[in-house]
C-alpha positions in Angstrom: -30.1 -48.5 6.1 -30.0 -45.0 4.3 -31.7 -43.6 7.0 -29.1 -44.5 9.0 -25.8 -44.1 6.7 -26.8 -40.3 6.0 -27.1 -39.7 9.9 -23.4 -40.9 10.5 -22.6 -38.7 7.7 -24.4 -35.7 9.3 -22.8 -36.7 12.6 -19.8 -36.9 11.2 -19.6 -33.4 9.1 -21.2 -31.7 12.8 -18.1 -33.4 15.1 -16.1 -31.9 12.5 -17.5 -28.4 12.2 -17.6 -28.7 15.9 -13.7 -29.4 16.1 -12.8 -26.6 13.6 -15.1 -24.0 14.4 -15.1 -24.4 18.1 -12.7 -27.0 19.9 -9.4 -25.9 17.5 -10.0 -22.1 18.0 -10.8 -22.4 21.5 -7.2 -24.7 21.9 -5.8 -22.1 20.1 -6.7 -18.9 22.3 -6.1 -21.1 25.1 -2.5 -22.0 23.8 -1.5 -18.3 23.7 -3.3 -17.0 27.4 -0.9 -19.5 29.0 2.0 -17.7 27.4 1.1 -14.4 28.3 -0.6 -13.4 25.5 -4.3 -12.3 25.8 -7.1 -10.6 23.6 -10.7 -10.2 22.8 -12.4 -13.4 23.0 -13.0 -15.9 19.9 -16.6 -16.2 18.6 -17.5 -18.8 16.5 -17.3 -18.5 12.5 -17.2 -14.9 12.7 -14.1 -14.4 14.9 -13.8 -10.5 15.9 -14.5 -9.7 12.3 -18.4 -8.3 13.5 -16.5 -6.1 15.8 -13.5 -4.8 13.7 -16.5 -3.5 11.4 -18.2 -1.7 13.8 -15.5 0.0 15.1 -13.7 1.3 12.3 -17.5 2.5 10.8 -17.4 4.6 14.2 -13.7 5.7 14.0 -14.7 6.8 10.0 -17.8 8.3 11.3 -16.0 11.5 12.9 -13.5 14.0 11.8 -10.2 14.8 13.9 -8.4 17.9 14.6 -5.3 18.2 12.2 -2.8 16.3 13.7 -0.9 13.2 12.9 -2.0 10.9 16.0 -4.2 9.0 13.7 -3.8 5.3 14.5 -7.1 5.9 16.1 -8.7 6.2 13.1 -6.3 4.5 10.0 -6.1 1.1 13.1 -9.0 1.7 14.9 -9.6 -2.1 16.3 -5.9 -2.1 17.0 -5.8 1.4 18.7 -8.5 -0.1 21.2 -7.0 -3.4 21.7 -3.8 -2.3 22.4 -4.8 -0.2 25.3 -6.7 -3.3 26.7 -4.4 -5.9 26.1 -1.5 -4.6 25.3 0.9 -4.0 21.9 1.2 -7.9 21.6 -2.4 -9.7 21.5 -4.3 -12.4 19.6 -7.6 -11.7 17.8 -9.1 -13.7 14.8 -10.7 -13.0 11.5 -13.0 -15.8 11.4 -11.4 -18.8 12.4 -7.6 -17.7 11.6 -5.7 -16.3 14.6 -4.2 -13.0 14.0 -1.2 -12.4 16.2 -0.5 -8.3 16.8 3.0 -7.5 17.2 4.3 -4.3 17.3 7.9 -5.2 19.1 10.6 -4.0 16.3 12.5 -7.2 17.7 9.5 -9.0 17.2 8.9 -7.8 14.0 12.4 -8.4 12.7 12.1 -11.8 13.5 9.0 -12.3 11.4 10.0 -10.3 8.4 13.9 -11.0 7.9 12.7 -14.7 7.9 14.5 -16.3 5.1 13.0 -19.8 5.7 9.6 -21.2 3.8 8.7 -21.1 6.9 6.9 -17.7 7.2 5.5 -15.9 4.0 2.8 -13.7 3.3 -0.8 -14.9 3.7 -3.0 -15.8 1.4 -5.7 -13.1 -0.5 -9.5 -13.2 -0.1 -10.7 -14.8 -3.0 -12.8 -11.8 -3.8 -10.0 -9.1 -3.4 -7.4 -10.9 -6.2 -9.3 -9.9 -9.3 -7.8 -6.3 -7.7 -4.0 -7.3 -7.6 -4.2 -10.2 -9.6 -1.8 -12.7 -9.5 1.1 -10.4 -9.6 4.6 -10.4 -6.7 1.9 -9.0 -4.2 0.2 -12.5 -4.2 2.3 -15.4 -5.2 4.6 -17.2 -3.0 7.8 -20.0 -3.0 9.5 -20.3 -6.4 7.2 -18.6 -8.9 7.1 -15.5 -6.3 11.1 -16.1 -7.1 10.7 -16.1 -10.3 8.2 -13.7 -11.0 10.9 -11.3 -8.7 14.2 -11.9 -10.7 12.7 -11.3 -14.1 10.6 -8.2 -12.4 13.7 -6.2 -10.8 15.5 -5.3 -13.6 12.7 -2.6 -14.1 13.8 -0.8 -11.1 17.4 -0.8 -11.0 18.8 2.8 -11.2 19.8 3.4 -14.6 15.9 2.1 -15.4 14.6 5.1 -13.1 17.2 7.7 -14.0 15.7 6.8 -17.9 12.3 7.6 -16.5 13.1 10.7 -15.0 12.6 13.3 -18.2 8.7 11.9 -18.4 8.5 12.3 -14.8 8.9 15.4 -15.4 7.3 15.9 -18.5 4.2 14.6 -16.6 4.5 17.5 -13.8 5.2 20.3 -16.1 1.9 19.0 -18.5 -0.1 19.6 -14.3 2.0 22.5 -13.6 0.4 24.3 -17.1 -3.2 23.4 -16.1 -2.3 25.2 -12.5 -0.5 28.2 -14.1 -3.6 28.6 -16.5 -6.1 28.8 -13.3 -3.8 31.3 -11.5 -3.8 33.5 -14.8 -6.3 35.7 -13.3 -6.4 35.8 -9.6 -3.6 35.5 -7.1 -4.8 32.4 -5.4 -7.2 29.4 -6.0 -7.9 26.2 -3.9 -7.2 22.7 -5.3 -8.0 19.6 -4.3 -4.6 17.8 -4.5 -5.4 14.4 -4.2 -7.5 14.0 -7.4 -4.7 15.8 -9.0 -1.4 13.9 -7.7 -3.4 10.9 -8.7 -3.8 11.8 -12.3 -0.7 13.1 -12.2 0.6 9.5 -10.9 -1.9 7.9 -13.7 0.0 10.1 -16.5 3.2 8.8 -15.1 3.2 5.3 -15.2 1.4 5.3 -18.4 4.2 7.5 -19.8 7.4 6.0 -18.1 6.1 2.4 -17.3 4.3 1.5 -20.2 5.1 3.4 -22.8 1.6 5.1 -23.2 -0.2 7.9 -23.1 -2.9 8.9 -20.3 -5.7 8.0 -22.7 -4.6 4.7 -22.9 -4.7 4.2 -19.5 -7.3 6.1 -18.1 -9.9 2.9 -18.1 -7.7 0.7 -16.4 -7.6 3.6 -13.4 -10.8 4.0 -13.7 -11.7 0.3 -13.7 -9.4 -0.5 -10.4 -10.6 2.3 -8.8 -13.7 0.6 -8.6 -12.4 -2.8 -8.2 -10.7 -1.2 -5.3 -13.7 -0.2 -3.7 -15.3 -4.0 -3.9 -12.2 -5.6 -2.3 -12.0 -3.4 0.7 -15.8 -4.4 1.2 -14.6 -8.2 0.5 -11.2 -7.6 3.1 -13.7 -7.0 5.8 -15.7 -9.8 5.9 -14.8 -13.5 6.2 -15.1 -15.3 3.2 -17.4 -17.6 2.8 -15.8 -20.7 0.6 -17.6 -21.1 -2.8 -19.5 -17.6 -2.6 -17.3 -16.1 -5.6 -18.9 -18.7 -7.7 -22.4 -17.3 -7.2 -24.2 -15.3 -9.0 -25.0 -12.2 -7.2 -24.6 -9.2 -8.4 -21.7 -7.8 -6.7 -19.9 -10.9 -8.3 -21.1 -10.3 -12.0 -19.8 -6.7 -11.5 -16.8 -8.1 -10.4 -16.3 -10.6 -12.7 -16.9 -7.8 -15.5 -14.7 -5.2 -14.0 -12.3 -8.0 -14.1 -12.5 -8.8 -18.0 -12.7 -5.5 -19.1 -9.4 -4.5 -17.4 -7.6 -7.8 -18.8 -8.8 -7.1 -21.9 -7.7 -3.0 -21.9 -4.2 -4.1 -20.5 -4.1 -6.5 -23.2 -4.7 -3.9 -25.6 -2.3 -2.1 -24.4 0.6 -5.2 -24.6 0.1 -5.2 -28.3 0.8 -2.1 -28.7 4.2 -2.3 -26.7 4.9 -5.2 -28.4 5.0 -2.9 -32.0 6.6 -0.3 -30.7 10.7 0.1 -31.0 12.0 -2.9 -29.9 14.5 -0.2 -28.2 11.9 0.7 -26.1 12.7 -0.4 -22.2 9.6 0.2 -20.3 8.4 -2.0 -17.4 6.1 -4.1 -19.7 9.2 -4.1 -22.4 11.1 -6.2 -19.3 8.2 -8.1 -18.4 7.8 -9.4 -22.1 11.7 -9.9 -22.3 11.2 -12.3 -19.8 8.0 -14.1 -21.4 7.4 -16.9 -23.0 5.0 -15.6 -25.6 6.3 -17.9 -28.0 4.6 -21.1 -25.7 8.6 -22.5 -25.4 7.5 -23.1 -21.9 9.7 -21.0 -19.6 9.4 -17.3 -18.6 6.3 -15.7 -17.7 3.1 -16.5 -20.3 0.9 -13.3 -21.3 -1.7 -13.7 -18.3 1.2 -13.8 -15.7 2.5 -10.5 -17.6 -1.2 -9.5 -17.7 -1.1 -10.2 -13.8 2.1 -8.3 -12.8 0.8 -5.3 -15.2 -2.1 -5.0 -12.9 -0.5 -4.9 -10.1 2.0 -2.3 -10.8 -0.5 -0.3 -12.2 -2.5 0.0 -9.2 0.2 -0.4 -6.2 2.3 1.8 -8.2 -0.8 4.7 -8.7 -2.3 4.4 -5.0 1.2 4.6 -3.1 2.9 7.0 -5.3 -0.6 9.4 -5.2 -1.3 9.3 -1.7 2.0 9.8 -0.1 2.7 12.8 -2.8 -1.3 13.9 -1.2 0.2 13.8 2.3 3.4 15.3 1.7 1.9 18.0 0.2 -0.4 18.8 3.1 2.1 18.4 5.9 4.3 21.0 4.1 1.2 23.2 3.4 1.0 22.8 7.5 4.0 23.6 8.3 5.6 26.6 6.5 8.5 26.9 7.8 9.9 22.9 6.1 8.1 24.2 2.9 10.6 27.3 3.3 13.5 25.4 3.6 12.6 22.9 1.2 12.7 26.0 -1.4 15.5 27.3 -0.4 17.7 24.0 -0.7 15.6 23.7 -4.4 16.8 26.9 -6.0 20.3 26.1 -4.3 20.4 22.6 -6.4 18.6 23.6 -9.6 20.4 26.5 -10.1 18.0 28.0 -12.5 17.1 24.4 -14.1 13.4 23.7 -13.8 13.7 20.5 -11.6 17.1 18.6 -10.3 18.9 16.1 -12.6 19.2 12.6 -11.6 22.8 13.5 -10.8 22.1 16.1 -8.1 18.9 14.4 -6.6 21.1 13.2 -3.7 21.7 17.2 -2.6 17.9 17.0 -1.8 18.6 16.4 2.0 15.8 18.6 2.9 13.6 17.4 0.3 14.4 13.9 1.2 13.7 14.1 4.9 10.7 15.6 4.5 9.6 12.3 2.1 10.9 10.0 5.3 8.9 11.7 7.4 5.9 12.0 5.2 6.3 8.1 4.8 6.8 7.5 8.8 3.6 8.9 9.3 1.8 8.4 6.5 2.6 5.1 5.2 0.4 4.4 2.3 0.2 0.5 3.6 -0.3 0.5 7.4 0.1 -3.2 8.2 2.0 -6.1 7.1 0.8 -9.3 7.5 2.9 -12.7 7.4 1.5 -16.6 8.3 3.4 -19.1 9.5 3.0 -22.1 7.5 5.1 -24.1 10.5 5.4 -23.8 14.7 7.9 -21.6 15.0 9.3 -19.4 17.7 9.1 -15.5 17.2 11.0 -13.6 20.9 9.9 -16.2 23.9 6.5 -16.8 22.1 5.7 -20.2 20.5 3.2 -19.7 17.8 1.3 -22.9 16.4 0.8 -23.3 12.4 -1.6 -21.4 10.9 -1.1 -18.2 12.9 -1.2 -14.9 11.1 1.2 -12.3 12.4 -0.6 -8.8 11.8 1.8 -5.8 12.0 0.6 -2.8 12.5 3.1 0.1 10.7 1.2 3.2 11.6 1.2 2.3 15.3 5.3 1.1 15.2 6.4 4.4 13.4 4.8 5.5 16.8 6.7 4.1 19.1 7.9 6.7 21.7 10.5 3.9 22.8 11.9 5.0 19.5 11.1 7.7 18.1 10.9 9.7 21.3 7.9 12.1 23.1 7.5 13.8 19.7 6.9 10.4 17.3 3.0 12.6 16.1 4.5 15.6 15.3 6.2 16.6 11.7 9.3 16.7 12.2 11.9 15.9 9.1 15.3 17.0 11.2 14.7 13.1 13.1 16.0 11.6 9.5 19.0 13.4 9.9 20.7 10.1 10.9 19.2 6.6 9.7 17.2 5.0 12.2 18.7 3.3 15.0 16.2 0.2 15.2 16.5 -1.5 11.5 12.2 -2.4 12.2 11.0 0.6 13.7 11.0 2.2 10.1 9.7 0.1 7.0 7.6 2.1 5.0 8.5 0.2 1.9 8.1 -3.8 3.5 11.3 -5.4 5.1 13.2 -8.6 3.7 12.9 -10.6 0.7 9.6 -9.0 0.0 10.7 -5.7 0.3 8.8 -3.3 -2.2 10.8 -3.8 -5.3 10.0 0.0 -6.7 11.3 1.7 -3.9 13.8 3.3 -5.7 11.1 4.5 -8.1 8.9 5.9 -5.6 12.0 7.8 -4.0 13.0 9.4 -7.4 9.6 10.7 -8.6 8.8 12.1 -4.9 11.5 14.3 -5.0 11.5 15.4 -8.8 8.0 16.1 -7.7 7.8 17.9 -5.0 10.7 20.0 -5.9 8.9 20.8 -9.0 6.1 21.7 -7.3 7.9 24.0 -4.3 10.2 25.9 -6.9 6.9 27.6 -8.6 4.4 27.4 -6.0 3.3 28.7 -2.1 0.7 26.3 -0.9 -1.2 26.4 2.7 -4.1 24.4 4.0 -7.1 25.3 3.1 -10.3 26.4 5.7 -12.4 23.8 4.0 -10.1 21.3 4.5 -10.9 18.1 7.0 -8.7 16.0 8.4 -9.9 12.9 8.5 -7.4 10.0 6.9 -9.0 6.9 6.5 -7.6 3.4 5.2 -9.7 1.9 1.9 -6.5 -0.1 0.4 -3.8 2.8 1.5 -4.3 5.6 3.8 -6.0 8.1 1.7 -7.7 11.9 3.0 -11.4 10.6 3.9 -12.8 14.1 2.0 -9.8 15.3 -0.1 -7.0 17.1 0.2 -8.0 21.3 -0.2 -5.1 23.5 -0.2 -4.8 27.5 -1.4 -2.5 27.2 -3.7 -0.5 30.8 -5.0 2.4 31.2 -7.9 5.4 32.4 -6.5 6.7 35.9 -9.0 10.5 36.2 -9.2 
């Protein structure tokens, strides 16, 4: 009778692997080749994931010449699909489907969705210990909440009180460059390990009220965190396997602790400071209920969002300062004119107020364009959590919608013959298709520090431009790769000089 109860249970569980694994998926791919819509085939448990791998290792594996047609490399699966199947195709990571869309009418649809309907999809267990449980990763009415008590940070007159450590933060990197040029006329830098402790100083400064030192761990903790979850992002997971005890997971689940417990170090010593003090955390706590009255955010949800800005804030503001920096250094003559327009605004200041940042046309261009072809995250993804209908398409439950950015900021439909070259002059006038250009998110989930990341570009760079002539170096190779944001695969090496009045 045992016998015989555990074999209906075995037959059972198989019939229902069976269903989920092959018979739903199958349905599924099915569903969509009826509408149109086609792609590399399903294989069981695994999806497409085997294949993504192995193609992006090869796409990392070589070096490119320096130009900016790099979705080959940054979206290599999507690069190659595309050209088989076209720029709207289904794929799957494990058993999910993945929907590609790269229509801007498409896209509009999916992210100007106001509805509960679609939202973002759901992290990797392994990769949250990176982001936390921060605005990134929640969803329905804590996302909400977290959002409303979060924004106040980045409303204007917040950033225009951060802008004199901004720039306290590039004048203390602009000293250390000076000193190296005391004695010859030129050196080479490597600009990304620079704008990124540069970016580290900043948001310790402005956002938290501390120094560097203070910080430093955390960075240095989340850079290696980083590294783990874009191993974890790759692979399906495997339900249960964070609970294990390998060693990648005790290394996470240390890397984990240790940065909690340095960002709670950190907390307390906001929370002694001035009580005029109105830093990011200062907000955060403002709208915590530290006290246990049992509204607000407690301190591991302030813990959480501190993580995230720390790290989203760090990696996007580095890297697209990194790319900037060599697209100017590429092409002189924008760096020329980006000069010119500075001395004309600062006027013998050493960087622009916060007043007469908007007279940084040039300046500002050049960011767009830096961020069209650059963008530090170069896909959006979305799930919809009901059927819905996105353009003629019905899409079941379930489905993920995958948006590739670095491949839309492409479009030739939009951006014309010329959508791989630098060139600033096309921001002249907004873009005319409101999704063909998102580098910050679009909708409701819209990056909430775009103001931020706006205002210390340009106090940057224009700090930067008024003392210094950069070009690109001979050693440098091009070769952008995506570990959580696009980032230079071997550094960023530019010959930098100080320009003598």
């Amino acid at each position: 009778m045992a016998f015989l109860f555990v074999t209906i249970l075995l037959t059972l569980a198989s019939l229902k692997l069976v269903h989920s694994v092959i018979w739903v998926p199958w349905r599924i791919q099915l569903f969509f080749r009826k509408q149109g819509v086609n792609g590399p085939n399903y294989r069981p448990f695994y999806g497409n994931t085997q294949e993504m791998i192995r193609i992006t290792k090869e796409a990392q594996s070589k070096s490119s010449p320096f130009n900016h047609d790099i979705v080959h490399r940054v979206l290599p699966d999507y690069y190659q699909w595309s050209v088989r199947y076209g720029k709207t195709f289904l794929c799957w990571f494990g058993t999910r489907p993945r929907l590609v869309l790269a229509d801007p009418d498409m896209i509009k649809e999916v992210l100007l969705n106001t509805t509960d309907t679609i939202d973002r999809d759901d992290f990797n267990p392994l990769s949250r210990p990176l982001f936390g449980q921060g605005l990134t990763g929640l969803m329905g009415h804590k996302w909400a909440a977290h959002r409303k008590i979060a924004t106040p940070a980045f409303n204007m007159e917040k950033v225009k009180a951060m802008v004199p450590g901004m720039a306290a933060s590039v004048t203390t990197m602009l000293d250390k460059w000076n000193a190296k040029l005391a004695e010859m006329d030129e050196v080479e830098m490597e600009v990304h390990k620079e704008f990124h402790e540069l970016s580290s100083e900043f948001f310790c400064r402005t956002a938290f009220g501390s120094n560097f030192e203070n910080g430093k761990r955390i960075f240095e903790l989340q850079q290696q965190q980083e590294i783990l979850t874009n191993q974890a992002m790759r692979n399906v997971y495997i339900p249960g396997f964070r609970f294990l005890p390998t060693k990648m997971n005790k290394l996470r689940r240390r890397l984990e602790k240790e940065t909690r417990d340095s960002m709670r170090k950190i907390i307390e010593e906001n929370r002694k400071a001035s009580e005029n003090s109105m830093n990011f955390l200062s907000i955060l706590m403002s709208g915590s209920d530290m006290n246990g009255l049992g509204s607000g955010l407690d301190i591991e949800e302030v813990i959480d969002e501190c993580k995230t800005f720390f790290y989203a804030g760090k990696e996007a503001s580095a890297n697209s300062l990194t790319w900037a920096f060599l697209l100017l250094a590429q092409h002189q003559e924008w760096q020329t004119k980006a000069r010119e327009e500075i001395l004309q605004v600062c006027r013998g200041n050493e960087h622009p107020s916060f007043e007469n940042l908007q007279e940084l046309k040039i300046v500002s261009m050049i960011i767009k364009e830096t961020l069209r072809l650059y963008t530090p995250d170069n896909s959006i993804s979305r799930r919809t959590f009901k059927n819905v209908k996105v353009g003629t398409l019905d899409i079941p439950a379930g489905t993920e919608f995958y948006i590739p950015q670095a491949a839309v900021h492409r479009d030739t439909k939009v951006w014309g013959l010329d959508a791989n070259e630098f060139n600033p002059a096309r921001f002249v006038e907004p873009p005319k298709h409101l999704s063909a250009y998102f580098p910050f998110g679009l909708g409701r989930r819209i990056c909430i520090a775009r103001n931020l990341a706006m205002v210390e570009a340009k106090i940057l760079l224009s700090m930067i431009i008024k003392h210094f002539s950069f070009v690109v170096s001979p050693s440098y190779i091009h070769a952008p790769e995506m570990v959580a944001t696009v980032q230079p695969q071997y550094g960023a090496h530019v010959l930098v000089r100080r320009i003598t009045n």
